[in-house]
N, C-alpha and C positions, 0 to 999 in steps of 0.2 A: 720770875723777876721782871716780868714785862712791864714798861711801864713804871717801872724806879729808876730814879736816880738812887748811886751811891758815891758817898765819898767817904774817901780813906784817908786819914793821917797817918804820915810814913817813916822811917827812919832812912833818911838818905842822905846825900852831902848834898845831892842835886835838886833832886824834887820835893819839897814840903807837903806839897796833899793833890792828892786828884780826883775829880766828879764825874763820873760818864755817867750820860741820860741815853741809856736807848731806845726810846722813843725819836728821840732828834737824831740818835748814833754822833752825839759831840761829846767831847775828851775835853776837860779843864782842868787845865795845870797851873798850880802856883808851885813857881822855885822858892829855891831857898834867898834867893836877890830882891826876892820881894814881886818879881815881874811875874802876868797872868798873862795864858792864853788860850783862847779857846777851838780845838781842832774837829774841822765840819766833818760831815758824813764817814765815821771811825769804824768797821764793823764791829760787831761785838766781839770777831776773836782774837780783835788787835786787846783791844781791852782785857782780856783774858789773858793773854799771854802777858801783861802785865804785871795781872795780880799772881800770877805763877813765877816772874821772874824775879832771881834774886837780888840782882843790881836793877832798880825800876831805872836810873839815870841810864844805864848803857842798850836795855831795852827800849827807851825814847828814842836815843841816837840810830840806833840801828832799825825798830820798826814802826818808826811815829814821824820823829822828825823830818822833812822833805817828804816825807809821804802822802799827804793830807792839807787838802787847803786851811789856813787860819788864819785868825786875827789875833791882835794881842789888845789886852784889856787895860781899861784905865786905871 
């Protein structure tokens, strides 16, 4: 998978969809609020743990969020 970007459409209350490119190792998030953001150098087995976890929203909080510098999108 090197070298793909993938994104997912999700069923959550929190997160609407997410894109990791690892190539870059960046994490893009759109909520469900409508607001994007994009999280810099994500290893891949943040990403993974991810698509493994059941709650993607409580997985953010605990191994994304404040973890990782980012920007948020326009």
């Amino acid at each position: 998978m090197a070298g793909c970007a993938v994104h997912r459409h999700m069923p959550s209350s929190v997160i609407r969809s997410y894109r990791y490119d690892p190539l870059q190792r960046r994490l893009e998030l759109q909520f469900v609020s409508g607001r994007r953001y994009r999280y810099h150098d994500v290893p891949v087995e943040a990403w993974r743990g991810m698509l493994r976890a059941l709650s993607k929203g409580k997985y953010f909080n605990e191994h994304i969020r404040n973890q990782y510098l980012h920007t948020r999108e326009s």
